[in-house]
C-alpha positions as a printed NumPy array, in Angstrom:
array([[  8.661,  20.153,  21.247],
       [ 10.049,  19.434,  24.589],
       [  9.155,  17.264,  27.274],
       [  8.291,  19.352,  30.525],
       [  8.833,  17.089,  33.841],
       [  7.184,  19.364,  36.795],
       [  6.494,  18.604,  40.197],
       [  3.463,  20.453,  41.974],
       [  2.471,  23.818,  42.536],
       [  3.808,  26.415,  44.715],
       [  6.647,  23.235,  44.829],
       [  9.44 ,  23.695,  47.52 ],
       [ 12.401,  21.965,  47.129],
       [ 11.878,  18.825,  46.645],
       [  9.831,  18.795,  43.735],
       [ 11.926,  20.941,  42.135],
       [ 15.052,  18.67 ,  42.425],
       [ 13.167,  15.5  ,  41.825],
       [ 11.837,  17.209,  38.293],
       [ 15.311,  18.464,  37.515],
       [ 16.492,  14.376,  38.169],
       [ 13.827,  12.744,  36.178],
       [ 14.655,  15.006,  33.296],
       [ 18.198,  13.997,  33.366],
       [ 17.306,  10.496,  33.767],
       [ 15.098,  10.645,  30.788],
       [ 17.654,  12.073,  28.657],
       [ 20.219,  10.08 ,  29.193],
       [ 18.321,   6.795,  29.555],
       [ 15.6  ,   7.288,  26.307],
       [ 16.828,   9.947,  24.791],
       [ 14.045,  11.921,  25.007],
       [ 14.27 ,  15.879,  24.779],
       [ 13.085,  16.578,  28.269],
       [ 13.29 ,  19.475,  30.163],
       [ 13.179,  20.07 ,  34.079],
       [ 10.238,  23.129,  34.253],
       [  8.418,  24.43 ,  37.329],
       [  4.928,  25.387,  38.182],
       [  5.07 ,  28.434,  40.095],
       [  7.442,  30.7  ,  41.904],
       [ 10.722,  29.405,  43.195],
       [ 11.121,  30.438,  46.891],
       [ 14.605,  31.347,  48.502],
       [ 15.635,  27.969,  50.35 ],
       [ 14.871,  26.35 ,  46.766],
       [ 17.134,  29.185,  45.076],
       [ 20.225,  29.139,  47.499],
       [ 20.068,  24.559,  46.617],
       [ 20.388,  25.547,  43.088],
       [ 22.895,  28.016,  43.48 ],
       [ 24.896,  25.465,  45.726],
       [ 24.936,  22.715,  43.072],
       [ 25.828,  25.153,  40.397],
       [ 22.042,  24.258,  38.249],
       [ 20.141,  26.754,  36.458],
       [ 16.73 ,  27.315,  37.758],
       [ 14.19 ,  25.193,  35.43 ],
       [ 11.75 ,  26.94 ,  33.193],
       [  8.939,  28.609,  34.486],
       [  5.225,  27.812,  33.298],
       [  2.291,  28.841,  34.697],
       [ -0.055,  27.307,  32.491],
       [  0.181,  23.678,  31.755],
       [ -2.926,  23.55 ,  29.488],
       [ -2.131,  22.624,  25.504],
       [ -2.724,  25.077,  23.073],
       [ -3.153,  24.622,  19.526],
       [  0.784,  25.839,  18.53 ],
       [  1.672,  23.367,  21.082],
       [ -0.277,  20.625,  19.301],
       [ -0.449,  21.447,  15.818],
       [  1.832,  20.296,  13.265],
       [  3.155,  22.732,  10.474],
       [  3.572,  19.706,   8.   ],
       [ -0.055,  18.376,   7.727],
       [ -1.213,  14.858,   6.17 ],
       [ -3.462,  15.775,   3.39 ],
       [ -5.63 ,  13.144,   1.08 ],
       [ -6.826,  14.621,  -2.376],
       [-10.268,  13.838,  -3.526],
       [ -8.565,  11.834,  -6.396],
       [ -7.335,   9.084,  -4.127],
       [ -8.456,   5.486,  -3.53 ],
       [-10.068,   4.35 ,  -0.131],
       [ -7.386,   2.303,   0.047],
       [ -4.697,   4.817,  -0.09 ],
       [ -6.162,   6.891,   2.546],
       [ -7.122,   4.3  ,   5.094],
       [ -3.022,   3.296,   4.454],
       [ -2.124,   6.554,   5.145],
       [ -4.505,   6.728,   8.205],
       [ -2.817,   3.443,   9.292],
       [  0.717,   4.665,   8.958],
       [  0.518,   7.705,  10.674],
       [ -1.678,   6.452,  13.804],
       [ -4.504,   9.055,  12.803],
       [ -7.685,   8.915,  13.357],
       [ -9.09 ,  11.236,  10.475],
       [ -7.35 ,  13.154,   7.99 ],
       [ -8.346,  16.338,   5.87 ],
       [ -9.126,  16.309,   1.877],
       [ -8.033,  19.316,   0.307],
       [ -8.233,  20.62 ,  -3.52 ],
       [ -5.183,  21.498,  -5.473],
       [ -5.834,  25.13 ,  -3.658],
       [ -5.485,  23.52 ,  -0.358],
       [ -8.77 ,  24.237,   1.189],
       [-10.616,  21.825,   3.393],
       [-13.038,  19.448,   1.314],
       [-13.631,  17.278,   4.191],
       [-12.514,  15.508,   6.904],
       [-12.95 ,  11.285,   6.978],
       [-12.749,   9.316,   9.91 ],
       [-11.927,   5.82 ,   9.867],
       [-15.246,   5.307,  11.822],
       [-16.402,   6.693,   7.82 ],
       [-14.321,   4.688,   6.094],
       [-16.038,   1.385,   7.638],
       [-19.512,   2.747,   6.681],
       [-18.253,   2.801,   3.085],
       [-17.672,  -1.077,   3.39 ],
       [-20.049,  -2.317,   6.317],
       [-23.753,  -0.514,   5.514],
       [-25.555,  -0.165,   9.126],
       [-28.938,  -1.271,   7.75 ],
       [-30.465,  -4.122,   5.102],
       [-31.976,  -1.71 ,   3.528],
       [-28.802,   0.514,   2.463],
       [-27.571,  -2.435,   0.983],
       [-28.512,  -1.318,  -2.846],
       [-26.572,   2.055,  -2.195],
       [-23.448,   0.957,  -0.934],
       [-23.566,  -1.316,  -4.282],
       [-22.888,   2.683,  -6.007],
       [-19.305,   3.456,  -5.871],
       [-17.699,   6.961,  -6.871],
       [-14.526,   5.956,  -8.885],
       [-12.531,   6.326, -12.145],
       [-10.986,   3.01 , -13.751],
       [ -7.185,   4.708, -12.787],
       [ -7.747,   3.977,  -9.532],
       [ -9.212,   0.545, -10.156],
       [ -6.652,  -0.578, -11.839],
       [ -4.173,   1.094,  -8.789],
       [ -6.038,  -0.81 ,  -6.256],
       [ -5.935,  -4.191,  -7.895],
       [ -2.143,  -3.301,  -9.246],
       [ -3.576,  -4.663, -12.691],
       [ -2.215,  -4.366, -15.956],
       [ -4.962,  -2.467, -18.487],
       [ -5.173,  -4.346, -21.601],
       [ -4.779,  -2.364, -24.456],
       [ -2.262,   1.12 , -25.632],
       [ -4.738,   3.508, -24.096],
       [ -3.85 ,   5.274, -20.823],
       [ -7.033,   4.525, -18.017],
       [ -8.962,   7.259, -17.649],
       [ -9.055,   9.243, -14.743],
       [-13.029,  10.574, -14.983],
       [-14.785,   9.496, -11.982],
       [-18.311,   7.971, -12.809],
       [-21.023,   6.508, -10.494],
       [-20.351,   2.7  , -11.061],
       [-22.672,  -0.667,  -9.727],
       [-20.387,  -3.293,  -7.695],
       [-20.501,  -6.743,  -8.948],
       [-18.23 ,  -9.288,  -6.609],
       [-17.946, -12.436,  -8.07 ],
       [-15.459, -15.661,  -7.326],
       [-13.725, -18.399,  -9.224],
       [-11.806, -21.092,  -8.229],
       [ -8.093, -21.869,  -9.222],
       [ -8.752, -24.526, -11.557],
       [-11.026, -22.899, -13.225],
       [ -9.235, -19.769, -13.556],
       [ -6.208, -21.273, -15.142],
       [ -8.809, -23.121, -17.567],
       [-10.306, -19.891, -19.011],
       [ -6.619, -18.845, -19.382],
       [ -5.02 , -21.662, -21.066],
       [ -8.439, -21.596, -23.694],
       [ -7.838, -17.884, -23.858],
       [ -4.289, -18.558, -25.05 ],
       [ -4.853, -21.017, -27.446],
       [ -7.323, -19.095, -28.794],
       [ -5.049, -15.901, -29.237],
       [ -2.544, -18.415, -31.264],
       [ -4.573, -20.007, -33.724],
       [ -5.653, -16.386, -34.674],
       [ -2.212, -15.436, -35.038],
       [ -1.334, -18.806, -36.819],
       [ -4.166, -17.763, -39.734],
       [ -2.844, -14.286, -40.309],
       [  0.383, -15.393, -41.392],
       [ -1.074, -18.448, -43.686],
       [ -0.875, -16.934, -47.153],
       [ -4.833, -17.188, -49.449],
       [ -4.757, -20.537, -51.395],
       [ -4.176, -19.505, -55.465],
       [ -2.819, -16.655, -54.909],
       [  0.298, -17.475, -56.197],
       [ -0.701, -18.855, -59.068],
       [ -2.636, -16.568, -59.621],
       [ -0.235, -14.091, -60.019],
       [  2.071, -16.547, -62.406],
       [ -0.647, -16.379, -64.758],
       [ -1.094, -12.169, -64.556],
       [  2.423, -11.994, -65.221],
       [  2.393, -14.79 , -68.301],
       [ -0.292, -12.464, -70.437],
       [  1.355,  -9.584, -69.6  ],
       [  4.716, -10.952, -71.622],
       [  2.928, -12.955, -74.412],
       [  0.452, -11.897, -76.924],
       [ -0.175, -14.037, -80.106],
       [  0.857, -13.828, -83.699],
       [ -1.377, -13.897, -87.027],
       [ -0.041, -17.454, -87.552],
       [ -0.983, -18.291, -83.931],
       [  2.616, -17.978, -82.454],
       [  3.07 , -16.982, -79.709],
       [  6.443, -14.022, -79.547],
       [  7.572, -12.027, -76.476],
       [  5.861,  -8.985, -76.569],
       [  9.243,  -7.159, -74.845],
       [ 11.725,  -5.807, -77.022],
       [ 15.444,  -5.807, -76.443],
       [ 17.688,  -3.332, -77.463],
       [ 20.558,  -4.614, -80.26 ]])
C-alpha cells in the first residue's frame, strides 16, 4: 500500500506542488512508496502549472478515512490452541502486535489474547486467585519445548493436555552438580554388577558336564560313556 502525501482541501496550487515534492523527496531519500494525491478538485491555474512542467495530475481521493481493505492484511498471524504461552507472546513480540487470533485446524476464530491476557496468566490481580493461577492447562510436549529439555526415556511426550498444579522450586549450583555426580555413580555401579558373572557358576557347569560323560562300571571303574566310531 502506498503512501498518500496531500496538502489541504479545495488546495490551490501550492499544496498541490508541495505534495507532489515531498513525495519525490520521500522516494528518493527513504525509499518509501509514496505517492503525490489530492483532496479535492484541481482548479484551472493549478492544471495549466502541471501542464507547464510536463507532471501528471496526482491521484484524486475524496475520502481520507481507513477502511478495513486498506488496513487488513491478507496473510494473518494465527496461534493454534496447541501452542505454548511462550510461543505466542514471541510471536506477539516479533511482529509488534498487540493481540493475535487462535484458530482450529478449520481456521475459525477460537479467541483472541492480548498481551494485557497474557500477564494475567503470570501476575494474578488478587491474593486470593493465587491457588488458581497455581492450575495450568498443558501437555508435557510443550513442557519439555519450553524448557528445551531432553525427555528421559524411548517414549515420544505426549501431547494430551491435562489440568496440572505448579510447583517452583530452586537449587543452588553446588548442589545441583552434587545430586548429579551421586546420580552418576550410582548409574555405574549398577552397570558394573550386570556384567559381573554369579559366583559357582562355572563350576558348576564343569561338574554338569563331568556326569554327563562318565558313568561307573560293575568293578567301580569309571569308562567314557561316548562311543567312537572304529
Amino acid at each position: 500500500m502506498s503512501l498518500l502525501v496531500i496538502g489541504h482541501r479545495n488546495p490551490d496550487t501550492d499544496a498541490i506542488c508541495s505534495a507532489i515534492g515531498y513525495a519525490a523527496f520521500l522516494r528518493a531519500s527513504k525509499n518509501e512508496d509514496a505517492q503525490e494525491a489530492c483532496c479535492g478538485e484541481l482548479n484551472v491555474r493549478t492544471n495549466w502549472v502541471l501542464k507547464q512542467a510536463g507532471l501528471e495530475p496526482p491521484k484524486l481521493v475524496l475520502d481520507v478515512r481507513p477502511t478495513a481493505a486498506s488496513i487488513a492484511r491478507r496473510q494473518v498471524v494465527t496461534a493454534s490452541p496447541d501452542e505454548t504461552l511462550l510461543a505466542v507472546n514471541r510471536r506477539l513480540l516479533e511482529h509488534e502486535f498487540r493481540s493475535i487470533p487462535v484458530v482450529d485446524e478449520e481456521g475459525r476464530l477460537l479467541g483472541m489474547p492480548s498481551l494485557a491476557d497474557i500477564a494475567q496468566l503470570l501476575m494474578p490481580p488478587t491474593q486470593a486467585d493465587d491457588a488458581n493461577h497455581r492450575r495450568v492447562r498443558t501437555s508435557l510436549h510443550n513442557m519439555v519445548e519450553v524448557l528445551e529439555a531432553a525427555r528421559a526415556g524411548t517414549a515420544e511426550a505426549s501431547r494430551q493436555v491435562e489440568e496440572l498444579i505448579l510447583t517452583i522450586a530452586g537449587s543452588s549450583r553446588e548442589t545441583t552438580k552434587a545430586r548429579a555426580t551421586s546420580q552418576i555413580s550410582i548409574t555405574r555401579r549398577r552397570s558394573q554388577r550386570s556384567t559381573i558373572a554369579p559366583t559357582g557358576s562355572a563350576s558348576s557347569t564343569k561338574g554338569v558336564e563331568r556326569s554327563a560323560v562318565t558313568q561307573p562300571t560293575v568293578s567301580g571303574e569309571p569308562v567314557n560313556a561316548s562311543t567312537s566310531s572304529g
